[in-house]
C-alpha positions in Angstrom: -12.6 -11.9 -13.3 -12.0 -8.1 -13.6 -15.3 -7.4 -12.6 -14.7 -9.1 -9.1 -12.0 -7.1 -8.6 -13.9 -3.6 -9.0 -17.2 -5.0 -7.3 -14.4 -5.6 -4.1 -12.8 -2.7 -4.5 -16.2 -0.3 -4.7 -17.4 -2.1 -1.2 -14.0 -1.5 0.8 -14.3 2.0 -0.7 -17.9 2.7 -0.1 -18.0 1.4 3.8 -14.6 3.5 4.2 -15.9 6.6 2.7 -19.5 5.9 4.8 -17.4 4.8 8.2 -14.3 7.9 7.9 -16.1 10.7 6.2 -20.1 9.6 6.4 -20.5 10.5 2.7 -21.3 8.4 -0.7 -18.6 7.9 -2.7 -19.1 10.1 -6.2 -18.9 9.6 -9.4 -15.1 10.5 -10.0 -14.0 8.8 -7.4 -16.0 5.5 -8.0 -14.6 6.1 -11.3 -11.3 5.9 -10.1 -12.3 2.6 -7.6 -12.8 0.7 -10.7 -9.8 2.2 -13.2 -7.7 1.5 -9.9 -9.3 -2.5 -9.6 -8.3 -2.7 -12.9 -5.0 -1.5 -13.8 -3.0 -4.6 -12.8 -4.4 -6.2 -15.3 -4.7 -3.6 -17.8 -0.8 -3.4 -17.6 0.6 -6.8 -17.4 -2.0 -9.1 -19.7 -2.0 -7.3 -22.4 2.0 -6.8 -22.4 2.6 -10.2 -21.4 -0.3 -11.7 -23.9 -0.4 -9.6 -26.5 2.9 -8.7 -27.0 5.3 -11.0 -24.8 7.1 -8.2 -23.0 6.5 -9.6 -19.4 6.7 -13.2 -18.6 3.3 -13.6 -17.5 -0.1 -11.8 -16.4 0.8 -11.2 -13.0 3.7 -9.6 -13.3 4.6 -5.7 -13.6 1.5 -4.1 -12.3 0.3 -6.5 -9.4 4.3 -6.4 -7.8 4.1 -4.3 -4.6 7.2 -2.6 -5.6 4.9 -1.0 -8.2 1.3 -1.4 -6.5 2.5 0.3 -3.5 4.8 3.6 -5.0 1.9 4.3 -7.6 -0.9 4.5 -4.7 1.3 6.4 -3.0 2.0 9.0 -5.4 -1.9 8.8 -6.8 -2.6 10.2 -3.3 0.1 12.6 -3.3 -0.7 14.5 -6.5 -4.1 14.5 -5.2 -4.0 15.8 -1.9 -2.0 18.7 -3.6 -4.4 19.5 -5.6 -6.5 19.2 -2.8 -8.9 16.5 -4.0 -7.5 13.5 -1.4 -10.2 11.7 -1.8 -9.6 11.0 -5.0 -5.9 9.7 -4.4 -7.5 7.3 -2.0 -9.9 6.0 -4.3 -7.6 4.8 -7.1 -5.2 3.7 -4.1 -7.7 1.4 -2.8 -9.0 0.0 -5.8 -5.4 -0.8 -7.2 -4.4 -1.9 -3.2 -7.8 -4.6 -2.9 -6.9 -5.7 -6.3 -3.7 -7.7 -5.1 -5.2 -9.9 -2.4 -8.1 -10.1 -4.3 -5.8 -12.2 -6.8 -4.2 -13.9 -4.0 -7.3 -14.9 -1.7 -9.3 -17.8 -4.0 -6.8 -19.4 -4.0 -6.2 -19.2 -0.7 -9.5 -20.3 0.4 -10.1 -23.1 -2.4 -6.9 -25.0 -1.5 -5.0 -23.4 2.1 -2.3 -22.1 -0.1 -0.8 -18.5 0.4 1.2 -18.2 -3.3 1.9 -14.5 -2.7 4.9 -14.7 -5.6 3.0 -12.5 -7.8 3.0 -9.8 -5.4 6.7 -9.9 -5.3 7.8 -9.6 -8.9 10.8 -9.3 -10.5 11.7 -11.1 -7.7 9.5 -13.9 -8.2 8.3 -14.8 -12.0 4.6 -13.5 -11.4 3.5 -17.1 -13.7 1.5 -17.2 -16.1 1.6 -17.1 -20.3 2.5 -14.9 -22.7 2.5 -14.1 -26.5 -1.4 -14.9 -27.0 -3.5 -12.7 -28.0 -4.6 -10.6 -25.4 -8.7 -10.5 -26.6 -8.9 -14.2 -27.6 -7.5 -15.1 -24.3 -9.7 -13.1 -22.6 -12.3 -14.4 -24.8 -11.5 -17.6 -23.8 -11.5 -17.3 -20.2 -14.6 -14.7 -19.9 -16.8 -16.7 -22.2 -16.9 -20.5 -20.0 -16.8 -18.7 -17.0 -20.2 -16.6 -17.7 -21.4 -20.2 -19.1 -20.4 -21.7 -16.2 -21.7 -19.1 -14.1 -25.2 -19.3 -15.7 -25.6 -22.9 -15.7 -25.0 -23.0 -12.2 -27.4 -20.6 -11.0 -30.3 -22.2 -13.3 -29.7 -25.6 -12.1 -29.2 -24.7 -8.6 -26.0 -26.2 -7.9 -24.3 -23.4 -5.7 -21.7 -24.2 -4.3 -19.7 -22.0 -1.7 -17.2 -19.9 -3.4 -20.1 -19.0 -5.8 -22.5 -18.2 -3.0 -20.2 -15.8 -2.2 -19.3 -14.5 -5.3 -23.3 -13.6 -5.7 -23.2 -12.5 -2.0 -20.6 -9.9 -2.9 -22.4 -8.6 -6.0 -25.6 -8.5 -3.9 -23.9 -6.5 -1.8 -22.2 -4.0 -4.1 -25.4 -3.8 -6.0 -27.3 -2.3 -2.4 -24.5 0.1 -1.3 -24.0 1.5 -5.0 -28.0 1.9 -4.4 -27.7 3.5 -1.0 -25.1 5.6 -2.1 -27.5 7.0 -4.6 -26.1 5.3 -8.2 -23.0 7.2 -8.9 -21.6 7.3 -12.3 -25.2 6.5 -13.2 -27.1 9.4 -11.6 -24.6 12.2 -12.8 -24.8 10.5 -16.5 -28.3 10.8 -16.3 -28.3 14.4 -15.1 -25.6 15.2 -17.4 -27.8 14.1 -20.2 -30.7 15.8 -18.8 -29.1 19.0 -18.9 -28.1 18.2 -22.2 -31.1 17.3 -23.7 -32.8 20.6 -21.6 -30.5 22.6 -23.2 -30.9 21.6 -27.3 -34.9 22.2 -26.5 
């Protein structure tokens, strides 16, 4: 689920920032974790789902040949306009995105597919010519179900242990690190509000 994939991608980024440069990640660039998370699939679903230009949803964006040239040059354009940090942060969200697609698999069944990671070499799998909100209707909506039903009856099993484990943990270091995106909309509106009174 999308979600996963920023939750992921704010913990690598948040112990990086807290191990290299002992500072919180801020708003803009946690912004930029999650747009980064989530480009793969806001590029290749929709085109392959919606409108049946690639062959499948894991196509375009999540190839390296992509993945790793667009990081590169997110990181380039910002380090000359002297904000690296914010290079890095939609590097490493887009970067933890790819194994983050490969590595349930992985785990559930000892199977390394890294194909989609190698498109157009490979045919990244996957369906096309759906549309792109019912299928994601479709997929988010039994999952959450799922999800819920699970947790109420108390039937956990591993992968979904984990899966909680990592939101518990995203949850405490976006505390630690002080609530960003939250805390600078709040003072944002605070000024805001200061201002019309």
């Amino acid at each position: 689920m999308p979600w996963t994939h920023a939750i992921v991608a704010y913990i690598g980024f948040s112990l990086a920032s807290h191990g290299f440069s002992r500072t919180a990640p801020t708003t803009r660039e946690t912004a930029l974790v999650a747009v980064g998370a989530l480009i793969p699939d806001l590029i290749d679903k929709p085109l392959a789902w919606q409108f049946g230009v690639l062959q499948g949803g894991r196509t375009l964006g999540h190839s390296i040949f992509i993945a790793v040239p667009l990081s590169v040059a997110a990181v380039v354009v910002a380090v000359r306009r002297g904000r690296p940090r914010l290079g890095l942060a939609f590097a490493a969200g887009y970067l933890l995105h790819l194994p983050g697609d490969i590595l349930p698999t992985y785990l559930a069944t000892g199977e390394l597919q890294i194909g989609t990671l190698l498109w157009p070499l490979t045919d990244g799998g996957g369906s096309q010519g759906e549309s792109f909100v019912r299928k994601v209707m479709s997929n988010v909506v039994p999952y959450v179900t799922d999800l819920a039903a699970a947790v109420l009856s108390g039937d956990l099993s591993r992968g979904l242990v984990l899966f909680l484990s990592l939101w518990a943990l995203a949850i405490a270091l976006w505390v630690y690190d002080g609530m960003p995106v939250v805390r600078d909309s709040y003072e944002w509106l605070r000024r805001a509000i200061g201002r019309q009174l």
